[in-house]
N, C-alpha and C positions, 0 to 999 in steps of 0.2 A: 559304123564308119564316120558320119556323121558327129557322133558325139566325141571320139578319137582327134578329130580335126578341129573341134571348140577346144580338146584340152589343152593342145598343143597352141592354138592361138593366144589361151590365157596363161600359158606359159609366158609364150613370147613377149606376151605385154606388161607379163610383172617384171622381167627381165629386163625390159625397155621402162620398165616406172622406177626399177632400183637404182638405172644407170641414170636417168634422170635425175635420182635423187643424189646422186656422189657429184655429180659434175655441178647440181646447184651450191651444194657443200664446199666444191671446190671453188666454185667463182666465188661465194658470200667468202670464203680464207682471203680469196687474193683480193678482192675487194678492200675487206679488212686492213692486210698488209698497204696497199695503194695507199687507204683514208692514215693509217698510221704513218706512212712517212710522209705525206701530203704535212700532215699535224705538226712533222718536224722541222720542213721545212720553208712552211708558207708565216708569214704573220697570221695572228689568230682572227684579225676580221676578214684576213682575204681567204684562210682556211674555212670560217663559216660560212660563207660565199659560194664556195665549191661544193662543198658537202649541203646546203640547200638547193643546187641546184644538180647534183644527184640525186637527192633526194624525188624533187619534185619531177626531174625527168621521164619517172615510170608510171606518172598522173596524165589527168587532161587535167585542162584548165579550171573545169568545174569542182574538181578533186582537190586544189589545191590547200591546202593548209598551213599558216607560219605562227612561229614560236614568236612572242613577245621579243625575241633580242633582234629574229630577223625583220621585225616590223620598225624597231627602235632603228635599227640599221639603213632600212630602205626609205625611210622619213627623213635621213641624216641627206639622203642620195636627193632626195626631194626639193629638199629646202635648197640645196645648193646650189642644182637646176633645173629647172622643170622640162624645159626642152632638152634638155639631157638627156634627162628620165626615162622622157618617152619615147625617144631613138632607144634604149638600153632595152625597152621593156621589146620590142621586135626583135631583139637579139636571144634575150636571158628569160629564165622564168624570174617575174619579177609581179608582186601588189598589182592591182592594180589600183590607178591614183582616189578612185571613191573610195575603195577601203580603207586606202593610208589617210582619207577623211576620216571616216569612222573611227579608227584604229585609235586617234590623241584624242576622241570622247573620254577626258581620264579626270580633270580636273579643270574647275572653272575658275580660270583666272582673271578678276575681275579686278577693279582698283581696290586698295586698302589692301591689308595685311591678309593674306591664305589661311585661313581657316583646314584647309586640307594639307597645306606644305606644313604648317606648325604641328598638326597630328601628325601626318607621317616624319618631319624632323624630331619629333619627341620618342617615339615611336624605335628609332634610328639611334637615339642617345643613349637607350636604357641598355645597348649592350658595349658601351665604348669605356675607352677610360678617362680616368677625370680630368688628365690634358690635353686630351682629345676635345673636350668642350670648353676647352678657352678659346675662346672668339673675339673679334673685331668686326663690328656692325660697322658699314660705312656707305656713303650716299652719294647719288651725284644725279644732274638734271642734261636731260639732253632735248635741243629746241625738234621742234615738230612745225608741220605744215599744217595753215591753217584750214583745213575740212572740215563740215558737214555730211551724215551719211543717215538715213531713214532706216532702221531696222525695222522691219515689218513684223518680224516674229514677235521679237519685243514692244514691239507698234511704241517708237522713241524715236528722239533723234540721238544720236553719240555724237561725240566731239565737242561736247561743252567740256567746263570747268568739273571735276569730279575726283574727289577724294577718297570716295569709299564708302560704306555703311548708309549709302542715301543720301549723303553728304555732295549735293551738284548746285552749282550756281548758272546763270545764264549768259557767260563769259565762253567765248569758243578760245578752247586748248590748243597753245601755240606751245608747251613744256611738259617732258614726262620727268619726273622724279624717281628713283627706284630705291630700293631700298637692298643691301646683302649683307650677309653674313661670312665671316671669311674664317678657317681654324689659324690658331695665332702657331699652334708646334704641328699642326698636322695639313697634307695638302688637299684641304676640301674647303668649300662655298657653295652657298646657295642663295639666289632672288628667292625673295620673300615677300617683297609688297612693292607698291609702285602706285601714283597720281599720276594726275593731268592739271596741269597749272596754266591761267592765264597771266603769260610773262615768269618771270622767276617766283619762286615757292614764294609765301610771307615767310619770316622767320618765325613768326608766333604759328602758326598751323606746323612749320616744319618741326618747331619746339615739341609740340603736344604728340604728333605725328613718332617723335625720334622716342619721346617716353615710354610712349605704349609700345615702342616694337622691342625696345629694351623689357618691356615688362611680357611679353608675349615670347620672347627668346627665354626667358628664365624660368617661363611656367614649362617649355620644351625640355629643362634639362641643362641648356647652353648656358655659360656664363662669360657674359658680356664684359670686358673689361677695357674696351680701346673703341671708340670713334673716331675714323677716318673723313675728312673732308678736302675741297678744296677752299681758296679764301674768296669767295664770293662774299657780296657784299649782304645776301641772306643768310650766309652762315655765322658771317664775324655777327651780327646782331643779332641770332639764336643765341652765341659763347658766349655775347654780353649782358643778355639775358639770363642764362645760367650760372653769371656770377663766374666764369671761368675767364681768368686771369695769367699773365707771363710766368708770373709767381705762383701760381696756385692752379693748374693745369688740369684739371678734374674736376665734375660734380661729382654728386650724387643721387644715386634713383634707389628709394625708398633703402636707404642707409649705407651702401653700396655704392664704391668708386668706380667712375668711369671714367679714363684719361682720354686726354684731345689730343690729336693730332695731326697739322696742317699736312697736306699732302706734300712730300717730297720732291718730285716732279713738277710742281707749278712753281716752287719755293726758287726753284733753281730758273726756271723759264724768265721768272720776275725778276732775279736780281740780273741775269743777261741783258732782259727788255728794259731798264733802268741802266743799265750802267750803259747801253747802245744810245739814248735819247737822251739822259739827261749826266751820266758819271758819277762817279764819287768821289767823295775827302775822305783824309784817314791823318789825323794826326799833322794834318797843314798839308799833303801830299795829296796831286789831283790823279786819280786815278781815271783817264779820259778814254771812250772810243777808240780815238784816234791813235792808242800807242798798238791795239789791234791793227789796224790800218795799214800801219807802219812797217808792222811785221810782217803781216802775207804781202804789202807791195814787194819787200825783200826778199823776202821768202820764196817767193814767187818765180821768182827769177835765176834762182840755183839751180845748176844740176842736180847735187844732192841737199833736199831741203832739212829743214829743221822741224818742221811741221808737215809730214805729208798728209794730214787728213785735212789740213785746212785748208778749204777751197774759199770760191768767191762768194758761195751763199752762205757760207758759214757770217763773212764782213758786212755784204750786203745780202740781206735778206731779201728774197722775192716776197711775193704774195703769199699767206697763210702761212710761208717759214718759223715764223716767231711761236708760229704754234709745237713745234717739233722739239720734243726735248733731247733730242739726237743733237740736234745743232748748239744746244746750251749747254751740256754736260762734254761734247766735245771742243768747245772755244775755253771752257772754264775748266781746265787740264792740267795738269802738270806738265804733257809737254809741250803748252802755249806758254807756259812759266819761265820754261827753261828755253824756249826760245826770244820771251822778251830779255831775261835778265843776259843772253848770250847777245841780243841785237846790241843792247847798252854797250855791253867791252866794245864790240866790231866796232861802231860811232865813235867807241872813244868820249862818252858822254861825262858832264860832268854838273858840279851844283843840285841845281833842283830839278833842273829836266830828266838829273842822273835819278834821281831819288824819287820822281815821279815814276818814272820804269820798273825801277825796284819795286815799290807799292804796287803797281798792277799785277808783277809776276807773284811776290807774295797774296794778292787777293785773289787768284787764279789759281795760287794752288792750298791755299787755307778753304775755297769752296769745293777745289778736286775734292781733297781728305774729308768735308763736311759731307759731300752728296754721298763717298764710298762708306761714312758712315754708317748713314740712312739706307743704304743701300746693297748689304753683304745678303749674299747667297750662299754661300759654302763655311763648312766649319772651319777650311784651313785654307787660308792662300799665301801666296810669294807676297804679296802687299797686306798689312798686317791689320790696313784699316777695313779691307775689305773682307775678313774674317767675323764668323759671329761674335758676341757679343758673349763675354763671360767676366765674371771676379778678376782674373788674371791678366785679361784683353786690354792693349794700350788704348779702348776707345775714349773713355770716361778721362784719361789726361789730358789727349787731342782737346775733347769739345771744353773742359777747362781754359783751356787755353784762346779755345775761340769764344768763350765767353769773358773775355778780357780784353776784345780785340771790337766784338760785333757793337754792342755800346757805344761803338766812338765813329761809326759807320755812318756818312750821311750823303746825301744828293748836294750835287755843284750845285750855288746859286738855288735863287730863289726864297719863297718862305719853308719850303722842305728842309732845307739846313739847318733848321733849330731844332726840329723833331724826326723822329725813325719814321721809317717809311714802313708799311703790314709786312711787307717781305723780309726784312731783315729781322723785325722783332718776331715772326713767325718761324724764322729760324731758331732765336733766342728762346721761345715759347716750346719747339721740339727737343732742345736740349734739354730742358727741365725737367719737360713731360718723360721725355726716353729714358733719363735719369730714374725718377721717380717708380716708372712703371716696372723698370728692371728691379729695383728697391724694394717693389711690393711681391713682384713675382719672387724674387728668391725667400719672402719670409712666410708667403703662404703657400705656394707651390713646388715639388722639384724640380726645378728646370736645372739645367747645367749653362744652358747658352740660348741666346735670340737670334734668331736670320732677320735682320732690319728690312728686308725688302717683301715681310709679310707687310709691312707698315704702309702701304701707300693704295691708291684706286685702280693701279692698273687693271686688275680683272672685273672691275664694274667695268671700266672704259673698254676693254676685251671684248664685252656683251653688249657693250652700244656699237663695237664696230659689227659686232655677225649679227646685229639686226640693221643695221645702215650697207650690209651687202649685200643681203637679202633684196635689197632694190633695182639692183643694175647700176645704172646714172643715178638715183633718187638721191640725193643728200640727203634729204628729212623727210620720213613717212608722215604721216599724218596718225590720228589718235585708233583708228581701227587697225591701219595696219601695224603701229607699234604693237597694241594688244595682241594680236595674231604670231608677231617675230617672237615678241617678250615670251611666250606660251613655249615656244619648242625652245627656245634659248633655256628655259627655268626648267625644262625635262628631260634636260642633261646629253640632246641630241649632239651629233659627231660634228662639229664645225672646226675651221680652219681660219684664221684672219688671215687678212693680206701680209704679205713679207713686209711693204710700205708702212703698217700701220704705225702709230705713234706707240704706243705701248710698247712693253716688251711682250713676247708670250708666257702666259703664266701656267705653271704644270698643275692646277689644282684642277681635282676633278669635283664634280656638283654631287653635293652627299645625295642626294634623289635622283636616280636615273629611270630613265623611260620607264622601266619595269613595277618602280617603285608605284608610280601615277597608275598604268595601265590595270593594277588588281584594282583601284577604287572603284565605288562602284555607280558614283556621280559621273554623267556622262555630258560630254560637251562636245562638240565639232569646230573645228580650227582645220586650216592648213595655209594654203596660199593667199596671200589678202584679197587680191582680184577672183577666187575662186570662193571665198568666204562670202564676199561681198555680194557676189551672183547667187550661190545656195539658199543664204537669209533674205536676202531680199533686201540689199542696201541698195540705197540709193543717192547718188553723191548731191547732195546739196551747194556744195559752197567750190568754185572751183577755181574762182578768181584770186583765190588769198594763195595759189601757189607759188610759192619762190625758189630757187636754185640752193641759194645758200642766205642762210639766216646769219646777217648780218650783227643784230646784238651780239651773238653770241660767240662774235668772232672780235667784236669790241671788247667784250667782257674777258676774255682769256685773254688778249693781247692789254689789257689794261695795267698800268704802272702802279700795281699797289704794293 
């Protein structure tokens, strides 16, 4: 009897482990189904989002395990807000924040050129194509706050003057330097080195500094063929150092041309911030401020104007406006052209006042056509200047023409009237150079066409803005926390600039992302500067050199060169 009533119970419990196993069967299907239309219909990082936190839902917290992308992912969540972070993390399964320390132990980003980014960019190259590795090395310096900070680990102090390779002087770091890579036909960059400078770079260290990273990109694979700058007063005497000339637009590193070219974006800031202080002549024709003036006072006053994007900062500039190249590519327009040359008939103008209007509306729209040159994004547009660049392209007639014009270019008054001012011959000097490079590219290369708006800093400027937001209020970090921003910016984490920012946004993604760092197997700890700063055992030194906004360097870009 006994044994009758055990058979029947282990009946009933395979019975009850079979049904078990069909109804697991059937929720892992619907499961399935769920995660596949979730897949179809979510964006792919807010689908991995979900599906981690199913995942980890059926854990405890000590259980928890993540993939490299969900790490890269929630480091992105990090940097953006920390207080964020941690309200999210009572919400979600989510790191917890010593780990996402641990997590970017991947690579030691120190000054001078990566020893680990150049092996893994090398690394990266051997399976691309060969225009795939046309590149554009370009630089740019952003000011810094002057700190002091004690590393105990390192038993140092950081924040002096430091180049790289043991290369420190006893000068505390007011300037970081950086160095990128950018693809000339493909959409990728990457930071690759970076200093600390007391005051702006010298041009002689930035000289030696620009060789070797040219010669370190080509031991990668990459082949360097365009440097980007702006016209700082440390660059123009690197160029003229290197023997690079209006006419002769290129060196050479160990045999090997490299073409120069002033950045776009400043080129056009500078002849606005010139032609607002002091105007120009053209052929005995003053081209003045005041016929802007003139125009939005009228203008102004319409129901339906001629100009509606011209506003009053566009005339009068506030404070830091002159910085904005929104406001110089939008005064310097065709349809500020077409509203001077329309204000002239309405007035009824005549003689040379007539002929000065005329002059402004043509310099307004010979630099419109000059910036859309430098400036094309797409292979075809309704405006023909702003098309790429090919054999067939009316660009190469256009700049023709404004190299018959830009020559005869000068500032009202003064001693500037007998000679060109950097900005206009910096223009003169890109048409050569753009000339030329297209010229080299079609006889060693296959290209069909150039996007001119590979050509310029915007995405170094890009990477100084997501580390200057990294701060909250902080206009300029100091030399620890740059090192700490510059680390997740160069590891290809998820950032976003401001919609305000100056730049445009640029679509290039960073050939080394999170995953690429995280297999090394050199480990480092980074994350939040005040958090880094606590973990090593900094300790701030120097606290009185703080300043809101760095003043040089609001001279230096606002400067009339």
């Amino acid at each position: 009897m006994k044994i009758r009533d055990l058979k029947n119970q282990v009946s009933k419990l395979r019975s009850k482990v079979k049904q078990l196993q069909q109804t697991k069967v059937s929720r892992a299907g619907d499961k399935e189904r769920v995660m596949k239309e979730l897949q179809r219909l979510l964006p792919a990082k807010a689908f991995a989002f979900v599906r981690t936190q199913l995942r980890m839902s059926q854990r405890k917290c000590q259980g928890y395990r993540w993939t490299t992308q969900d790490k890269a992912f929630f480091l992105s969540m990090w940097h953006a807000s920390p207080k964020c972070y941690r309200l999210l993390c009572r919400v979600f399964s989510m790191p917890s924040v010593r780990t996402l320390q641990k997590t970017i132990q991947a690579v030691d980003f120190k000054t001078g050129f990566n020893n680990t980014v150049l092996a893994t960019m090398k690394k990266a190259m051997e399976t691309t194509k060969p225009i795939d590795k046309l590149c554009a090395i370009i630089t740019d310096e952003m000011s810094l706050k002057e700190a002091l900070h004690y590393d105990e680990a390192a038993d140092r102090v950081e924040g002096f003057e430091d180049f790289g390779r043991g290369q420190r002087t006893p000068y505390v770091a007011n300037y970081a330097s950086a160095f990128m890579v950018r693809g000339l036909f493909t959409k990728w960059k990457q930071l690759f080195g970076y200093c600390f400078t007391s005051g702006p770079i010298p041009h002689t260290r930035l000289h030696s500094m620009l060789v070797d990273g040219i010669r370190e990109l080509r031991k990668a694979g990459m082949e360097c063929l365009v440097f980007i700058c702006d016209q700082g007063a440390g660059n123009r005497a690197m160029l003229t150092r290197l023997g690079v000339t209006k006419e002769q637009p290129f060196f050479s590193v160990d045999g090997i041309r490299v073409f120069c070219l002033w950045d776009p974006p400043h080129l056009i800031k500078n002849i606005r911030n010139n032609w607002r202080h002091r105007g120009f002549t053209l052929d005995g024709d003053e081209i003045t401020w005041g016929i802007l003036e003139d125009l939005y006072t009228y203008d102004s006053r319409q129901e339906i104007r001629l100009c509606c994007h011209l506003t009053k900062k566009h005339v009068h500039l506030p404070p830091f406006a002159s910085m904005r190249v929104r406001f110089a590519t939008q005064v310097l327009s065709h349809s500020v052209a077409v509203g001077i040359k329309t204000l002239a008939d309405i007035k009824g103008l005549t003689g040379q006042r007539q002929q000065n209007y005329l002059a402004a509306a043509r310099f307004c729209e010979n630099f419109n056509g000059l910036f859309d040159c430098f400036n094309s994004k797409l292979l075809k547009d309704s405006q023909k200047l702003k098309c790429a660049i090919s054999d067939a392209s009316s660009h190469f007639a256009f700049l023709d023409k404004c190299m018959e014009w830009l020559p005869r270019l000068r500032l009202v008054g003064g001693k500037c009237n007998k000679k060109q001012i950097p900005c206009v011959e910096g223009w003169q000097h890109n048409i050569v150079c753009l000339k030329m490079l297209w010229s080299d590219l079609r006889q060693r290369h296959p290209v069909s066409f150039l996007l001119t708006n590979r050509l310029n800093l915007d995405c170094l400027e890009n990477s100084y803005s997501s580390i200057r937001a990294r701060g909250g209020n902080r206009d300029n970090p100091d030399s620890v926390q740059f090192e700490c921003e510059y680390r997740a910016v160069a590891t290809g984490l998820m950032f976003s600039n401001s919609e305000k920012t100056n730049c445009e946004q640029d679509l290039d993604m960073f050939l080394l992302q999170f995953s690429a760092y995280a297999s090394q197997e050199s480990p480092l700890v980074n994350v939040d500067p005040e958090s880094i700063m606590e973990e090593h055992g900094y300790c701030r030194v120097a606290t009185d050199c703080e300043v809101s906004m760095d003043c040089t360097e609001v001279r230096e870009r606002e400067s009339l060169v």
